[in-house]
N, C-alpha and C positions, 0 to 999 in steps of 0.2 A: 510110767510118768505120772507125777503126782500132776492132779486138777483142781482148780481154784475160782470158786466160780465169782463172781461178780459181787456186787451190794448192789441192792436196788436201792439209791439213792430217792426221797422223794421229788414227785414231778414238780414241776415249775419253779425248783431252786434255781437263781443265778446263777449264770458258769462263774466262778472265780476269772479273772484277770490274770496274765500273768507276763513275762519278760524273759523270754529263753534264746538260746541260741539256735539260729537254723542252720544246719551242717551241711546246704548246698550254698546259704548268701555268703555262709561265714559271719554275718551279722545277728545280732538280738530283735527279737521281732513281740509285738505284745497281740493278743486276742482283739483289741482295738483294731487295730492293721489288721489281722486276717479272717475277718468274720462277712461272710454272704450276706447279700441282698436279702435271703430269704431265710436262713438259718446256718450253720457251723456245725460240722461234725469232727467229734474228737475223738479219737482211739490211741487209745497206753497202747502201746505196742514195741516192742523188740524185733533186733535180729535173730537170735536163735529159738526162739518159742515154738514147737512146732505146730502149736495151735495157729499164731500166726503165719506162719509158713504155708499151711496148709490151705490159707482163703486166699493168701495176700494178692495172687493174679487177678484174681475176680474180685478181688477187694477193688486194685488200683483199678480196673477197668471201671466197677460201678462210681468209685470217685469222681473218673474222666464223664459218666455221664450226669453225673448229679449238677458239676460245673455249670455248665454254659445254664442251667436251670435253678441259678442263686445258690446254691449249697456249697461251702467251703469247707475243702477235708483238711485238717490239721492232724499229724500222729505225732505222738508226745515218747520218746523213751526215757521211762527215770529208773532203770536197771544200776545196781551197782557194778560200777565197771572197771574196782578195782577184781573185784569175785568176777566179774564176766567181760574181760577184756573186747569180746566179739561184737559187744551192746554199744563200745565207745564210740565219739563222733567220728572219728575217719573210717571207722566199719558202717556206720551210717549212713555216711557217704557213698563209702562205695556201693551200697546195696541199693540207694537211689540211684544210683548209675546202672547198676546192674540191671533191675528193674523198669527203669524209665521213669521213676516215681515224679511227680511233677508236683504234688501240693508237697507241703510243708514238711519237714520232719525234723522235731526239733529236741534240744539236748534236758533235761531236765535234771545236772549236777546236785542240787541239792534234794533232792526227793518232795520239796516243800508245795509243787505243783498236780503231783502225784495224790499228794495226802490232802490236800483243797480240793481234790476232788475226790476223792473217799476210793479212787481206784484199788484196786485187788491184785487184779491178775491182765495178763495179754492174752490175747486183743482184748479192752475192755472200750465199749462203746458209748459215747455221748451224740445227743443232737438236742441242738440249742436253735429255740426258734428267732424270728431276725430280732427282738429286744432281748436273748441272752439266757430265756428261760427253758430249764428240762421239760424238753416234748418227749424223749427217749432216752433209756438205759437198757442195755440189755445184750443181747446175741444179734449174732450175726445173721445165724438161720441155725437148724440142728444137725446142720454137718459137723462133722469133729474126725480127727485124724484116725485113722483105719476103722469110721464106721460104717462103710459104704453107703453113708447116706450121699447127694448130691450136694454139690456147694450153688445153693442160688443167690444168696444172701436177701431172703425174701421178706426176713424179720425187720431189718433194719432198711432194707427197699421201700415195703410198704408203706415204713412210716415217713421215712424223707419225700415219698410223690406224696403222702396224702400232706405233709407240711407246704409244700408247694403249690399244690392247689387247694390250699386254707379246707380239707376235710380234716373230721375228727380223728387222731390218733387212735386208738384204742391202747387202754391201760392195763391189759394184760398182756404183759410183757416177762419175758424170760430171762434169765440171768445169763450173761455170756458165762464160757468155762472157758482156764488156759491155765497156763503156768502161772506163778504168782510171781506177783513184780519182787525183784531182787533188792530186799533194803540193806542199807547199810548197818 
């Protein structure tokens, strides 16, 4: 499987804005609407990516606790899904059903939200702190599929508690690696 690792976007760029569909309201929802009290986490992510696949339990679980502590998770797919029928929104659907997925997971048809934010590949990670700016880019932690390393997600953990409790991030930061998002 080919690996694609991220772009280290510079820190405290603006998240772009954006108006996508959510594939559990059925409705368009904008970053306005879904942004925390305390910051916003975004992750490009797909159904069939095994990279994705590989965290996504312990992904949604640390989502569920980030919640109730200001942090709002939003996953964006902008997979072409004429090449990847599995990425489309009623497979999105169902994979938040299957799942339990409870934040957001939204449709990105023209890739134009994808490329506003310079993503690469899946899961590729953002955290925006509560006025909108890059605190974080990067991994997950150094798990990755068949490396028997453990999935804690302690890269992207440490930084959303220490955003929470107003500690400094640290700027040494890792690139995520996945599949590369599917363009058109």
């Amino acid at each position: 499987m080919a690996v694609t690792p991220s772009k280290m976007l510079p820190l405290q760029q603006q998240a772009p804005n954006f108006n996508l569909l959510d594939v559990s309201l059925g409705k368009k929802v904008s970053l306005d609407n879904l942004k925390g009290k305390k910051g916003t986490l975004i992750v490009f992510m797909c159904n069939h990516c095994p990279f994705v696949i590989h965290l996504l339990e312990h992904f949604i679980s640390l989502a569920e606790e980030l919640k109730p502590q200001g942090i709002a998770t939003v996953a964006i797919s902008s997979n072409d899904i004429e090449s990847y029928p599995q990425d489309g929104p009623q497979q999105m659907q169902t994979l938040c059903e299957e799942y339990g997925i409870s934040f957001p997971y939204l449709y990105d048809p023209t890739q134009e939200v994808a490329q506003a934010y310079d993503a690469a590949c899946t899961p590729d990670f953002y955290l925006f702190d509560d006025q909108n700016k890059l605190v974080y880019r990067g991994r997950y932690d150094a798990s990755r599929p068949q490396s028997g390393k453990p999935i804690t997600g302690e890269d992207l953990k440490n930084a959303a508690l220490n955003l929470i409790h107003k500690k400094p991030i640290s700027e040494n930061q890792f690139p995520s690696m996945g599949c590369n998002i599917k363009w058109k």
